[in-house]
C-alpha positions as CSV (number, residue, x, y, z in Angstrom):
1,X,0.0,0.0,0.0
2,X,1.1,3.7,-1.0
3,X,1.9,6.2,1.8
4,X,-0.9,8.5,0.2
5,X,-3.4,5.6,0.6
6,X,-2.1,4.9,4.1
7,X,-2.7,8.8,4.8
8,X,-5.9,8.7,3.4
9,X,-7.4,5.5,5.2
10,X,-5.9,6.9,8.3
11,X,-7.5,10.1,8.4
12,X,-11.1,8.2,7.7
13,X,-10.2,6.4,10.5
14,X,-9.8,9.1,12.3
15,X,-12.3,11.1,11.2
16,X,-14.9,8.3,12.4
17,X,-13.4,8.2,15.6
18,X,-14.3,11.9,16.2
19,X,-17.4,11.1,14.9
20,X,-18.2,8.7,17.3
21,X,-16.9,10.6,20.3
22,X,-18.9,13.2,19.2
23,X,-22.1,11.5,19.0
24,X,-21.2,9.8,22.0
25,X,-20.3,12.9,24.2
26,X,-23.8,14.8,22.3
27,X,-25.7,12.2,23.5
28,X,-24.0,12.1,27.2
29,X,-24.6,15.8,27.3
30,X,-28.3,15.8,26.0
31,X,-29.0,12.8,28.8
32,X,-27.3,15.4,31.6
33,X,-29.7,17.9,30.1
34,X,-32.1,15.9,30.2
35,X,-31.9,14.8,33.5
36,X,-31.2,18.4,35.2
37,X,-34.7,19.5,33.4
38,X,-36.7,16.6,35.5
39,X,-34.8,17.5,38.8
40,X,-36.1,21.3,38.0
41,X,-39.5,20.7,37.3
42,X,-39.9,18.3,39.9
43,X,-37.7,20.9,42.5
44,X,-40.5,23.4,41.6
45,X,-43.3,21.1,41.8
46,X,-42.5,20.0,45.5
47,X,-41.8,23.9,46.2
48,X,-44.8,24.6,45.0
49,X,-46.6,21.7,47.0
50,X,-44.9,22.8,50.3
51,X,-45.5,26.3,49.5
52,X,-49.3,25.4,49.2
53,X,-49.4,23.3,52.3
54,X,-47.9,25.7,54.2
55,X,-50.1,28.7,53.1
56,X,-52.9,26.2,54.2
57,X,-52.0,25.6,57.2
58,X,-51.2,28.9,58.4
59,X,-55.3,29.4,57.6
60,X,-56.1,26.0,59.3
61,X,-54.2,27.1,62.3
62,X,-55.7,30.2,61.9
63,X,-59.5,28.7,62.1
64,X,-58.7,26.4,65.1
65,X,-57.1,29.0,67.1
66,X,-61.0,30.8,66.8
67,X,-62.7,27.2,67.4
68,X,-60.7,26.9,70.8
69,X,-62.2,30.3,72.2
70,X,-64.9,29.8,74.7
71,X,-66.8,31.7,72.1
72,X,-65.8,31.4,68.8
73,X,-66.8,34.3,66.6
74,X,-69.1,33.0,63.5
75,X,-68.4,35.6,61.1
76,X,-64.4,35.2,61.8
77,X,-64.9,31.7,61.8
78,X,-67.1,31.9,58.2
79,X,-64.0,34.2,57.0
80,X,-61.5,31.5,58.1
81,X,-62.8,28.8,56.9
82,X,-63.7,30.1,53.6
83,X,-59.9,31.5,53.2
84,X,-58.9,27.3,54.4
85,X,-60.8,25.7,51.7
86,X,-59.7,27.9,49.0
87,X,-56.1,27.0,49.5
88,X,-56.4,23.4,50.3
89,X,-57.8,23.7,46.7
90,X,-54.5,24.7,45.7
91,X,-52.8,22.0,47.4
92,X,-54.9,19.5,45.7
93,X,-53.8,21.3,42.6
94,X,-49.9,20.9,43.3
95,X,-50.4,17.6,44.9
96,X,-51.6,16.7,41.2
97,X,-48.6,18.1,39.7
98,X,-46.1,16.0,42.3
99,X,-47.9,13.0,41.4
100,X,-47.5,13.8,37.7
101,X,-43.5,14.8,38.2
102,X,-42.9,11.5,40.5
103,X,-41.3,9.4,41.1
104,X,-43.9,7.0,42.7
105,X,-42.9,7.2,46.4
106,X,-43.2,10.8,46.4
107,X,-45.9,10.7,44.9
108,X,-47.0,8.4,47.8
109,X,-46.2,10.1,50.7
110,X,-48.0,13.4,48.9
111,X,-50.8,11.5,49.0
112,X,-49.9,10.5,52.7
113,X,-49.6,14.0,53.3
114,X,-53.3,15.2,51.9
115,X,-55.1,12.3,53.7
116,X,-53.6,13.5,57.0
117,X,-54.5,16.5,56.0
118,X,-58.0,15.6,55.6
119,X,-57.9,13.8,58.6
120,X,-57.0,17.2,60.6
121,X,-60.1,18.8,57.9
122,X,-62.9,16.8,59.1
123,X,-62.4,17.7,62.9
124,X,-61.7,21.7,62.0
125,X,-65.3,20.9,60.2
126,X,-66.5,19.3,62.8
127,X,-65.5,21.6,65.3
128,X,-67.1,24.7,63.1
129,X,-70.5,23.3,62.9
130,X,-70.8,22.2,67.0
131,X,-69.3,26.0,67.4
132,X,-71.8,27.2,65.1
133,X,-74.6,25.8,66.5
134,X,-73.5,26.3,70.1
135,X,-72.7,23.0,70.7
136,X,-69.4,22.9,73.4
137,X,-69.5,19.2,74.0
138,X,-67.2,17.8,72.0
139,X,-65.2,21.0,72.2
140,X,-62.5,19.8,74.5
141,X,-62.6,16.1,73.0
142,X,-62.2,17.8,69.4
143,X,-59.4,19.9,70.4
144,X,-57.2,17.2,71.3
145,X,-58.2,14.9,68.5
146,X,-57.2,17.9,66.3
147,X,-53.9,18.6,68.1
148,X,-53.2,14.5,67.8
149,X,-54.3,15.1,63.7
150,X,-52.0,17.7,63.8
151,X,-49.0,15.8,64.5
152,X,-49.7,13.3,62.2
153,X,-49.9,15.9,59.3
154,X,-46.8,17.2,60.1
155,X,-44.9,13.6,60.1
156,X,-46.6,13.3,57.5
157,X,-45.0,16.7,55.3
158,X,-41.5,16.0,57.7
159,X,-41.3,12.3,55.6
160,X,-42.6,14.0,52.2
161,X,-39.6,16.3,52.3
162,X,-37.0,13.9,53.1
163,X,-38.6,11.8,50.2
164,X,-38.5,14.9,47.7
165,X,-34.8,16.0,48.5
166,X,-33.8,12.1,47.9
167,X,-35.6,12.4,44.2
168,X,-33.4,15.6,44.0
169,X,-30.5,13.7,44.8
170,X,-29.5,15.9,47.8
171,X,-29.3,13.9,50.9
172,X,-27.3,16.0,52.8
C-alpha cells in the first residue's frame, strides 16, 4: 500500500473516531440535560406543593385558634374557613402536579400528606358546625383529636420532604 493511501485510510479512521466521540459525548450531554430539566420541574413542583401546604395551614391554624375560644366568633370563623378551603384547593392542585412529576414514592407520601390533611379537615369541620350551632360538648374532645391530627400531618409533610430531597439527589 502507497503512503498517500495509508494517509488517506488513516485520516477516515480518524475522522470516524471523532465522529463517534462526538455522537457519544452529544448524547452524554443531551442525557445530563435531560436529567437536570426533570430534577427542576420536579424541585418546583415539591416547592410549589410545600408552599401550598404551608399557606394552608397557616389558615387551618388560623381557624382552630378561633374554634378553641370559649366563644368562637361565627363571622371570623365563616372568613376563616372560607380563606382554608380555597387553598387546600390549591394543594390539591400541586399535589396533582407531584404525582405527575414522581417518582412513585413521592408521589405516595404526597398523598400521605393530603389524607392526614384531611384527617386534621374533618375535625376543624366538625368543630365549626358544633361552634356554630353552640354545641361545646365535644369542644374539648375535638381539640385534642385535632392537636393528635395535627402531629400526624406534620410527620406526615417532615417524611414528604425527606422523600422529595432524595428524588433531588440531595441527601445531605
Amino acid at each position: 500500500m502507497d503512503s498517500g493511501l495509508a494517509a488517506l485510510l488513516g485520516a477516515a479512521v480518524g475522522c470516524a473516531a471523532t465522529l463517534g466521540a462526538a455522537v457519544v459525548t452529544g448524547r452524554a450531554q443531551a442525557r445530563s440535560q435531560h436529567a437536570q430539566q426533570n430534577r427542576q420541574h420536579r424541585r418546583d413542583a415539591y416547592a410549589r406543593y410545600l408552599s401550598a401546604l404551608h399557606d394552608r395551614d397557616l389558615a387551618m391554624d388560623a381557624a382552630l385558634d378561633v374554634l378553641r375560644a370559649d366563644r368562637p366568633d361565627p363571622a371570623a370563623l365563616d372568613e376563616l374557613t372560607d380563606r382554608f378551603v380555597a387553598l387546600a384547593r390549591e394543594v390539591h392542585r400541586a399535589c396533582e402536579v407531584v404525582i405527575l412529576e414522581g417518582p412513585a414514592s413521592v408521589a405516595d407520601l404526597a398523598s400521605r400528606v393530603t389524607d392526614a390533611s384531611a384527617d386534621l379537615s374533618y375535625v376543624m369541620r366538625r368543630m365549626a358546625e358544633n361552634a356554630g350551632a353552640g354545641d361545646t360538648t365535644r369542644t374539648t374532645e375535638d381539640a385534642a383529636l385535632a392537636a393528635e391530627r395535627e402531629q400526624a400531618l406534620y410527620t406526615a409533610i417532615k417524611e414528604f420532604r425527606l422523600a422529595a430531597r432524595t428524588a433531588l439527589g440531595r441527601t445531605t
